[in-house]
C-alpha positions in Angstrom: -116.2 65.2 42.5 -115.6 63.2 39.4 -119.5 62.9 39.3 -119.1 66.7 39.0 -116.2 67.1 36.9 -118.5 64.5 34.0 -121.7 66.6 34.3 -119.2 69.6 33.5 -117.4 68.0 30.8 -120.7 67.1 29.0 -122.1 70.8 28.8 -124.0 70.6 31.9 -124.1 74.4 33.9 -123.7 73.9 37.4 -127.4 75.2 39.0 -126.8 76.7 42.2 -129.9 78.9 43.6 -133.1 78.2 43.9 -132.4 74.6 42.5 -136.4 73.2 44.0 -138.1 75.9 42.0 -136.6 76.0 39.1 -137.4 72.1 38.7 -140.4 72.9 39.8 -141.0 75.7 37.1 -139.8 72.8 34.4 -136.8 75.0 34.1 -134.5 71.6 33.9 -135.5 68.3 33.9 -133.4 66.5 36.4 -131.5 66.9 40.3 -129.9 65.8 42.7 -132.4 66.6 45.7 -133.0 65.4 49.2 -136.5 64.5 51.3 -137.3 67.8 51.0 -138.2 67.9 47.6 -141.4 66.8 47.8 -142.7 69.8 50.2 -141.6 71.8 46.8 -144.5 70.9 44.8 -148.6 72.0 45.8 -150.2 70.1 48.5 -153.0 69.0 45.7 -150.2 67.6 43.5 -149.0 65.2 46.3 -151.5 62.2 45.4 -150.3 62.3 41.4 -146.6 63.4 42.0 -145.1 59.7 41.6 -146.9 59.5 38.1 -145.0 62.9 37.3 -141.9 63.3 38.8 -139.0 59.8 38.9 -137.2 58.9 42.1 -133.8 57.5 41.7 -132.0 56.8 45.5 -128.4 57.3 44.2 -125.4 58.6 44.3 -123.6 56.3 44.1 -126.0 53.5 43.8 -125.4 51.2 46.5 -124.2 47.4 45.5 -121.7 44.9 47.0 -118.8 46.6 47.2 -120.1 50.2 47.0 -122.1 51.2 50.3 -124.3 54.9 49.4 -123.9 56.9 51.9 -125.8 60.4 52.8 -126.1 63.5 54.9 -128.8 63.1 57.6 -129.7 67.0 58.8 -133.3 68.0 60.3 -134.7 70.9 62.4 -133.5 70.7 66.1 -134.8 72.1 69.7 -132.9 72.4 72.5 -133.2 74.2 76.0 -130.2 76.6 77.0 -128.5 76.0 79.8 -129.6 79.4 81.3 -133.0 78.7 80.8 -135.4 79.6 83.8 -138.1 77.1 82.4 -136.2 73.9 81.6 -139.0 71.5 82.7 -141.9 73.6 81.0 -139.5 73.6 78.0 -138.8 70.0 77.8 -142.5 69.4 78.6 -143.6 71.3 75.6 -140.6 69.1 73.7 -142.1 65.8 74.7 -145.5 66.9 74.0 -144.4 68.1 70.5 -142.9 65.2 69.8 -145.5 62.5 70.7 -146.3 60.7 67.1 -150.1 61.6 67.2 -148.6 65.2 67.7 -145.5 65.1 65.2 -147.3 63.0 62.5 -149.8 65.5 61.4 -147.0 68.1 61.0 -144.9 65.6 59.1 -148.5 64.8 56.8 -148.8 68.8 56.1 -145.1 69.1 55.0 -143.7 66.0 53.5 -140.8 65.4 55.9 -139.0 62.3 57.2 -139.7 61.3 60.6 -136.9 60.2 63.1 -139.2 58.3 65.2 -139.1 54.4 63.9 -142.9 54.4 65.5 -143.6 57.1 62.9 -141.2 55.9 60.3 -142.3 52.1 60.2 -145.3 51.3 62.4 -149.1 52.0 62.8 -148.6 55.4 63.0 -146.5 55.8 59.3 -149.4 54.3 57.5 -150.8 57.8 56.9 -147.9 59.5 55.6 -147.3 56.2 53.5 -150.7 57.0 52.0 -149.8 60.8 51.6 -146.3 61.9 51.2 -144.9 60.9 47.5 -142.0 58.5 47.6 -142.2 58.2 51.5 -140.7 54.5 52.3 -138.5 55.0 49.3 -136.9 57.8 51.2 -137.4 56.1 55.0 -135.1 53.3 53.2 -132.5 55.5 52.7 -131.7 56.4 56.2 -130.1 53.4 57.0 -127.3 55.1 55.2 -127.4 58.4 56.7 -124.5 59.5 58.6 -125.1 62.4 60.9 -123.2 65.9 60.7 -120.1 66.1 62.9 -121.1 68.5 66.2 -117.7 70.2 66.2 -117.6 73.9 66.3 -115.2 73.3 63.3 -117.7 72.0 60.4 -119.2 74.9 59.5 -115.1 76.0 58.1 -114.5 72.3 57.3 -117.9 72.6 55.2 -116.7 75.6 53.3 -113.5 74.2 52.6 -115.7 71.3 50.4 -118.2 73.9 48.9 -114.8 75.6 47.8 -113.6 72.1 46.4 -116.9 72.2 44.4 -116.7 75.5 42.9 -113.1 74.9 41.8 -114.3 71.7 39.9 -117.0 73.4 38.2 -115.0 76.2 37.3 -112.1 74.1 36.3 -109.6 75.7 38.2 -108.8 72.6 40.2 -108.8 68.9 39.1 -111.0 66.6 41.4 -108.2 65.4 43.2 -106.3 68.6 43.8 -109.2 70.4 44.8 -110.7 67.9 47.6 -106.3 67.5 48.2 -106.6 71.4 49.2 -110.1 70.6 51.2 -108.3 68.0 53.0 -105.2 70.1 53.8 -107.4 73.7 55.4 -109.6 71.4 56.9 -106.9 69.3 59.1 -105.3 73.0 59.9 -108.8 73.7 61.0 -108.9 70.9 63.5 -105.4 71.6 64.4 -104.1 68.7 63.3 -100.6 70.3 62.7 -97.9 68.1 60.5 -100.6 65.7 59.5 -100.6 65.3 55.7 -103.9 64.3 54.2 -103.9 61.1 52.5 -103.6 62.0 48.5 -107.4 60.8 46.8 -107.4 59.0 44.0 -110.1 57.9 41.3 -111.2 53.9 41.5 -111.1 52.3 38.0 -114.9 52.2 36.6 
């Protein structure tokens, strides 16, 4: 949030839609982006891209005492428990996620495996060869941490995005605004009579 509240105090305008294109487009010359990014720019592009375009693994760049930590997400599939075809359906699973299978797909599109076989092994060396940046970005996810499944973090998400806003804005200092995050988000676990411990910004 302090991050944030810098870019703001230096002239920066917050981008908020359609951030991949407009970098893309040139529009602006630097993001904050995720493995996705790459999937942004023409298949064709791909073999030049790391000649164009810098790759920076930060924020905050990881060192002895500061540990970076990131948001792991990905597509999911799952089979309801009413289905009438669970074992055709997890057949079809397994078969779609068999690396000779999956690795193609991940070739085409640019995105991270979850499989170690596919993310360090025989099998990655083709998306090593292809997708820009690709064991820059598998080194990363050593530091993912995975979304909580809670039917609460949707709310608890919009509680931070709110945080966000109110920094850009400036209608809320760092610490009051992620303060306030804290505070809806325990009443949205029902943790009643539970203060949120009070944030505070680590000398530089």
């Amino acid at each position: 949030m302090e991050f944030l509240k810098r870019q703001v105090d230096a002239g920066i305008e917050p981008q908020e839609r359609q951030l991949e294109k407009a970098f893309t487009n040139k529009n602006f010359s630097v993001m904050l982006a995720g493995s996705w990014m790459p999937g942004e720019f023409p298949r064709e592009s791909w073999p030049t891209l790391e000649q164009e375009v810098g790759f920076i693994p930060m924020f905050p760049v990881p060192n002895q005492t500061t540990l970076t930590s990131t948001m792991m997400g990905g597509w999911e599939v799952a089979i309801p428990s009413t289905s009438q075809n669970s074992d055709l359906s997890w057949e079809l699973i397994r078969i779609m996620a068999q690396p000779e299978i999956l690795g193609p797909f991940l070739q085409q599109y640019g995105y991270l495996p979850t499989q170690q076989a596919l993310g360090d092994g025989p099998s990655s060396q083709p998306l090593k060869e292809s997708v820009p940046y690709f064991e820059e970005m598998v080194s990363l996810i050593s530091y993912g941490r995975s979304r909580p499944n809670i039917p609460e973090y949707p709310e608890i998400a919009e509680h931070v995005t709110q945080a966000i806003q109110q920094v850009y804005n400036g209608s809320a200092s760092p610490e009051d605004a992620l303060n306030t995050a804290a505070s809806k988000s325990a009443d949205s676990l029902g943790w009643k009579g539970v203060a949120p411990a009070h944030v505070h910004r680590e000398s530089d």
